[in-house]
C-alpha positions in Angstrom: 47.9 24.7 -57.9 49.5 23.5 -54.9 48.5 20.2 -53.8 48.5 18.5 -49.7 48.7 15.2 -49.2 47.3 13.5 -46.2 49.7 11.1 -44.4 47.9 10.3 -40.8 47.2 6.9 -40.6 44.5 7.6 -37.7 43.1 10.5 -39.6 41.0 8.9 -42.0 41.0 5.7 -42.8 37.8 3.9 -44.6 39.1 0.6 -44.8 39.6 -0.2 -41.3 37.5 -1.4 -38.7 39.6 -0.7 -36.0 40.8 2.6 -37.0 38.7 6.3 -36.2 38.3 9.7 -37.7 39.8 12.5 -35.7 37.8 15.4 -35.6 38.7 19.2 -34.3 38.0 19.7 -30.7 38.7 22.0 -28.0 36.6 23.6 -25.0 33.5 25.9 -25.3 35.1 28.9 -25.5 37.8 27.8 -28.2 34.9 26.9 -30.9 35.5 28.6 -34.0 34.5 32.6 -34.6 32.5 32.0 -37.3 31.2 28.4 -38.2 29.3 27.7 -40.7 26.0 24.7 -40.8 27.7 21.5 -40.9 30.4 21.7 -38.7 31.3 18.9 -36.6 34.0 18.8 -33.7 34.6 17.4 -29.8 33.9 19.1 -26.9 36.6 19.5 -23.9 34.6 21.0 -21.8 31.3 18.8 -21.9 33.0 15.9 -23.3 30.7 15.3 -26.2 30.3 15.5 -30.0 28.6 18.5 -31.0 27.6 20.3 -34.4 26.7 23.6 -35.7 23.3 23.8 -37.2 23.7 27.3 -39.0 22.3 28.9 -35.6 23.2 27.3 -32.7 25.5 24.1 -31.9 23.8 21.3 -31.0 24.9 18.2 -28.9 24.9 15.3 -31.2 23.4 12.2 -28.3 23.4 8.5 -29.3 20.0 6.9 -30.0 19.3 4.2 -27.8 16.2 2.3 -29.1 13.4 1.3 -26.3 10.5 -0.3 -25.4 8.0 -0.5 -22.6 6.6 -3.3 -20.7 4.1 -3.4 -18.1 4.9 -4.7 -14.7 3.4 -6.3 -11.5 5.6 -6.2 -8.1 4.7 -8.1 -4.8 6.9 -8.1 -2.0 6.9 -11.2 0.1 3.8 -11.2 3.1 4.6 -11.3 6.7 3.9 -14.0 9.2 1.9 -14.3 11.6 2.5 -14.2 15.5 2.4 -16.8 17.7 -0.1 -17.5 20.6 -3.2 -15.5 19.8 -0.9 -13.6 17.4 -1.9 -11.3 15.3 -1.9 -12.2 11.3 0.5 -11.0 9.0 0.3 -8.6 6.4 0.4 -8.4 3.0 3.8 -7.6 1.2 3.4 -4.5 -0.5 1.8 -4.2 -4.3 3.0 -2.0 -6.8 2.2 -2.0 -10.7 1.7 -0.8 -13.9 -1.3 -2.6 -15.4 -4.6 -0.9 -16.2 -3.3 1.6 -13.4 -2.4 5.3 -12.9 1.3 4.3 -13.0 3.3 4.3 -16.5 4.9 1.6 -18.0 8.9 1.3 -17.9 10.6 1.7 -20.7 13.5 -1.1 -21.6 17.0 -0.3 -23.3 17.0 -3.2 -26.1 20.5 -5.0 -24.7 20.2 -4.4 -21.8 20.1 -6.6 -18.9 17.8 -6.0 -15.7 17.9 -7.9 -12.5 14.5 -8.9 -11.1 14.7 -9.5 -7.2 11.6 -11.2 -5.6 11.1 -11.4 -2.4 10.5 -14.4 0.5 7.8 -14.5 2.8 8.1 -14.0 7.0 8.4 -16.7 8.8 5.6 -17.3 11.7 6.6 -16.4 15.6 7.6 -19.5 17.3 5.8 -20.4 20.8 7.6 -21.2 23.3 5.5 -22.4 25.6 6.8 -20.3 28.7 8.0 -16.9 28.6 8.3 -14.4 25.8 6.7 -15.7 22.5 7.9 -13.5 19.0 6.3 -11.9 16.3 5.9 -12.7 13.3 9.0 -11.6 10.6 8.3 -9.2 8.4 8.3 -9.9 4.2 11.2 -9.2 2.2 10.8 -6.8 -0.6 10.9 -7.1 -4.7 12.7 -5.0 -6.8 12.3 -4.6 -10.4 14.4 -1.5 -12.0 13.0 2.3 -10.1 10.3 0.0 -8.6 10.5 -1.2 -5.0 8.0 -3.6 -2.9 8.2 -3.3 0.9 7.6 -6.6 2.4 4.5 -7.7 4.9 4.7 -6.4 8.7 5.0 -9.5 10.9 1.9 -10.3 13.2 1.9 -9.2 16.5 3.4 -11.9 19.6 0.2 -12.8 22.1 3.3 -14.0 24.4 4.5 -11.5 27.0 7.2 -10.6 23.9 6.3 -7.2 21.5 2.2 -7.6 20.8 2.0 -4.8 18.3 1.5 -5.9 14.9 5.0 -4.4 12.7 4.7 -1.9 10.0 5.2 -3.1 5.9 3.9 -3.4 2.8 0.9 -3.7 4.8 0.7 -3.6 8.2 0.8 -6.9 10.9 -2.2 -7.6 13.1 -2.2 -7.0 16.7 -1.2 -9.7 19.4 -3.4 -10.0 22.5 -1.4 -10.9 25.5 -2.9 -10.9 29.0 -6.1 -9.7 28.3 -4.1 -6.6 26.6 -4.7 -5.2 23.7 -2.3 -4.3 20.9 -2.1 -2.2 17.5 -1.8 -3.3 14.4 1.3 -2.1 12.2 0.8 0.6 9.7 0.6 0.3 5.8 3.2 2.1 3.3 1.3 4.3 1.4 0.6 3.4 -2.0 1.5 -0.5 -1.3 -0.6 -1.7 1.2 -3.0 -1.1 4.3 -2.6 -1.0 8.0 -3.2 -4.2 10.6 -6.1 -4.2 12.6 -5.9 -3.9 16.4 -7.5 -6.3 19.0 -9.4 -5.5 22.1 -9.1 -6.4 25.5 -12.0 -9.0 26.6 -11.9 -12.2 28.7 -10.8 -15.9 27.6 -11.7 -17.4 25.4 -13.6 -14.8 24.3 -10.6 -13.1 22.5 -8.6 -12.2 18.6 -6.1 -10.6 17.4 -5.9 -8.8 14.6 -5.9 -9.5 11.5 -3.2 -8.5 9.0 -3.6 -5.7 6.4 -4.4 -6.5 2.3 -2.6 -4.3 -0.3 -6.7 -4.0 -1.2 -8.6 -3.2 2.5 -7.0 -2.8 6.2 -6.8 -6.0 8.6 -10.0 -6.4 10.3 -9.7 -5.8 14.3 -9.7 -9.2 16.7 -12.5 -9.0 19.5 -15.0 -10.9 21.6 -16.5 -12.7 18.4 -12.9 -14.0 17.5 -10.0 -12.7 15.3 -9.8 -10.5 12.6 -10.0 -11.2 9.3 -6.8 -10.4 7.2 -7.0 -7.9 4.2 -8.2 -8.2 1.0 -6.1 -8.8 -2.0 -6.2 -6.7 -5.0 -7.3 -8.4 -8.5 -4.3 -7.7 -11.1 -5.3 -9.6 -14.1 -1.7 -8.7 -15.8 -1.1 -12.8 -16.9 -4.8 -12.3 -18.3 -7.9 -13.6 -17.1 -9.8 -13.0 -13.6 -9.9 -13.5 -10.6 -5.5 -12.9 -10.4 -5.4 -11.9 -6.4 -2.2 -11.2 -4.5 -1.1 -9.8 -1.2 -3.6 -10.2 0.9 -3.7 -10.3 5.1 -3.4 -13.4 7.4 -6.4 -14.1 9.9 -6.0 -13.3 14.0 -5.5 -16.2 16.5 -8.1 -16.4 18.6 -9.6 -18.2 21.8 -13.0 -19.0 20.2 -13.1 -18.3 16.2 -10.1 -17.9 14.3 -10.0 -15.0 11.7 -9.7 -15.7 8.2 -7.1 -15.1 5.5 -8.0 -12.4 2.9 -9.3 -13.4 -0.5 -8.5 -17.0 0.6 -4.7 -16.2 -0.4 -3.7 -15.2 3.4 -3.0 -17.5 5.7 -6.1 -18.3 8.3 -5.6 -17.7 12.3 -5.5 -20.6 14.7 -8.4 -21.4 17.4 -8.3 -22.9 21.2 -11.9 -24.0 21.4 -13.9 -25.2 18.0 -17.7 -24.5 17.9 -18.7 -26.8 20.5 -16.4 -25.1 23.0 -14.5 -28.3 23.2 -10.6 -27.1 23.8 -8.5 -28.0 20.4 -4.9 -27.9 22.6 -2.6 -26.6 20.0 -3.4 -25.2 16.7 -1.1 -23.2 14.8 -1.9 -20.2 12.3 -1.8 -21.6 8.4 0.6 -20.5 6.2 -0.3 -18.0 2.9 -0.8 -19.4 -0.8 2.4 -19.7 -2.4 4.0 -16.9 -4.6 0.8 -14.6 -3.6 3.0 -12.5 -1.1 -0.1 -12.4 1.3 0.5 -12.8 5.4 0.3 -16.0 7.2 -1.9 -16.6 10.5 -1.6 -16.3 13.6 -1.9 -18.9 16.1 -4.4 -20.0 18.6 -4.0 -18.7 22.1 -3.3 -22.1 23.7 0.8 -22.8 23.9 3.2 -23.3 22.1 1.7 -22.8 18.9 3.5 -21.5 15.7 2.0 -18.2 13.2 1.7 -19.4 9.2 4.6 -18.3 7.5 4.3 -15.0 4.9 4.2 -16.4 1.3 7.3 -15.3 -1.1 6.3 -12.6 -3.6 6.6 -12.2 -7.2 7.6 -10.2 -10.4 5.2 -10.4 -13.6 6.4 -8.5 -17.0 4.3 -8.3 -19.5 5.7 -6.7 -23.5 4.6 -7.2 -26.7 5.9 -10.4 -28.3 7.3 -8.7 -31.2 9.8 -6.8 -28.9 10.2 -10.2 -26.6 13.7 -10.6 -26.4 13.5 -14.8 -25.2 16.9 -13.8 -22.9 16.8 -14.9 -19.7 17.7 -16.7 -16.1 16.2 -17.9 -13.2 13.6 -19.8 -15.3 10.6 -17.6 -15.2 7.7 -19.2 -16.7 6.6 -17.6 -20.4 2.9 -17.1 -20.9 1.5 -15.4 -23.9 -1.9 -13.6 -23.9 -3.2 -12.1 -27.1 0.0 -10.3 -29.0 1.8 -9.9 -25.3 4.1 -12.6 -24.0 4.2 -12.6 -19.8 7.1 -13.6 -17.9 5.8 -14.6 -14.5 9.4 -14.8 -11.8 8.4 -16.7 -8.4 12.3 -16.6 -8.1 14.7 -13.8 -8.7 16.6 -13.3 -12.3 17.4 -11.3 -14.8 15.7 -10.5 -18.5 18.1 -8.9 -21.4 15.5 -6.4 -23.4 
């Protein structure tokens, strides 16, 4: 009986660990007549490995193992406007935990960048001439998920009064006795502004800025709107967790509050006794809350809060925690789930 040798040193070779099998392959069309279960070969045509299963050829895919983790993403908060300035709004609120949305699931290996965004910064009075509005939020990333950040609080100057659009929506400026919109919501993240009214001085707010929970209240005769609530997203466990809420309208007579005591509160001209208070700017949001800062009184110049920066919470079961990664985010556990809580952008390796 004759005998063949093989005499490929690529062809197979068991020893090596740099060396590879080579395996028949050719394009759809060219796959054999009449294969039997077992066969293996390359595919030209789709460029992968495929095998014959006795009644069909099947792609063969490479298993990548997973794992989910729950996730909490707050865009940074807008600020507030200057000059009875409307407050700012929230930056927008997206998550996974004990919600309608699913959990992502992490390629172990991997590394994925976590992005979190800054906080407006309040319209500066000028004193004379036009005043600004409050800059909106910047957003938060994590993976497919994307935060929009906070509308900016509408300018009571003679500059653009209407709150700006975001995450949630900036409160209305009122300028001249005029009033002024709040900025719309993005749906799904956040609520709109509300709008103030046109009554006489002092007697006058603006509106306050919108809470990923409930819309900014709308500035009047009684004083300014109050901003949003925040929503409660106990993901580091506990109660009582609150972010992105709205930032309270400037007003003449009595400011509007912050949401949820996480957004900035609005500035006041005249304190309950009617007795002027000359300058008194809008307070800035709680930290890492990505809620909207105030607005400022209507005397001049007089500054809105600033929008406070967001933040990124993971949450995974410890057994899967990988302990890779940057930008220092602090490591809680709660029950069998570690958190990872980033008030500054980084990355985590699954």
């Amino acid at each position: 009986m004759a005998t063949t040798k093989i005499n490929h040193p690529d062809l197979l070779d068991l020893d090596s660990s740099t060396g590879a099998t080579v395996f028949p392959k050719g394009t759809t069309a060219e796959r054999p007549v009449s294969p039997e279960a077992g066969y293996i070969r390359f595919n030209t045509t789709d460029n992968v490995m495929e095998t014959y299963d006795g009644t069909e050829w099947l792609t063969l895919d490479t298993l990548v193992e997973t794992y989910s983790v729950d996730y909490l993403v707050v865009a940074g908060g807008g600020g507030g406007g200057n000059e009875l300035g409307g407050g700012g709004g929230a930056g927008g609120l997206l998550t996974s935990y004990n919600s309608s949305e699913s959990s992502l699931p992490l390629n172990i290996g991997s590394e994925y960048t976590i992005t979190v965004g800054a906080g407006g910064a309040g319209g500066v009075g000028l004193g004379s001439g036009p005043g600004a509005n409050g800059s909106n939020g910047f957003p938060s990333y994590f993976i497919s998920i994307s935060a929009t950040g906070g509308g900016g609080g509408g300018d009571g100057g003679t500059g653009p009064e209407n709150g700006l659009p975001g995450g949630s929506g900036g409160g209305g400026g009122i300028a001249n006795s005029e009033p002024r919109t709040g900025g719309s919501g993005t749906n799904g993240q956040g609520n709109n502004g509300g709008d103030s009214l046109s009554t006489t001085w002092p007697n006058m707010g603006a509106g306050g800025g919108g809470g990923c929970f409930s819309l900014g209240s709308t500035g009047n005769s009684s004083g300014g709107g109050n901003g949003g609530a925040g929503k409660e997203v106990n993901i580091i466990g506990g109660t009582n967790n609150l972010y992105a809420a709205g930032g309270g309208g400037g007003a003449g007579n009595v400011r509007g509050v912050g949401g949820s005591g996480i957004g900035g509160n609005g500035g006041q001209a005249y304190n309950a006794s009617n007795q002027p208070i000359l300058t008194e700017n809008g307070s800035n949001a709680s930290p890492n809350k990505g809620s909207g800062g105030g607005g400022s009184s209507g005397n001049s110049p007089t500054n809105g809060g600033n929008g406070s920066s967001g933040v990124v919470i993971l949450r995974m079961p410890t057994a899967n925690y990988s302990g890779t990664t940057t930008g220092s985010p602090t490591v809680t556990t709660d029950g069998s789930d570690t958190i990872l809580t980033y008030t500054s952008s980084g990355t985590y390796t699954a």
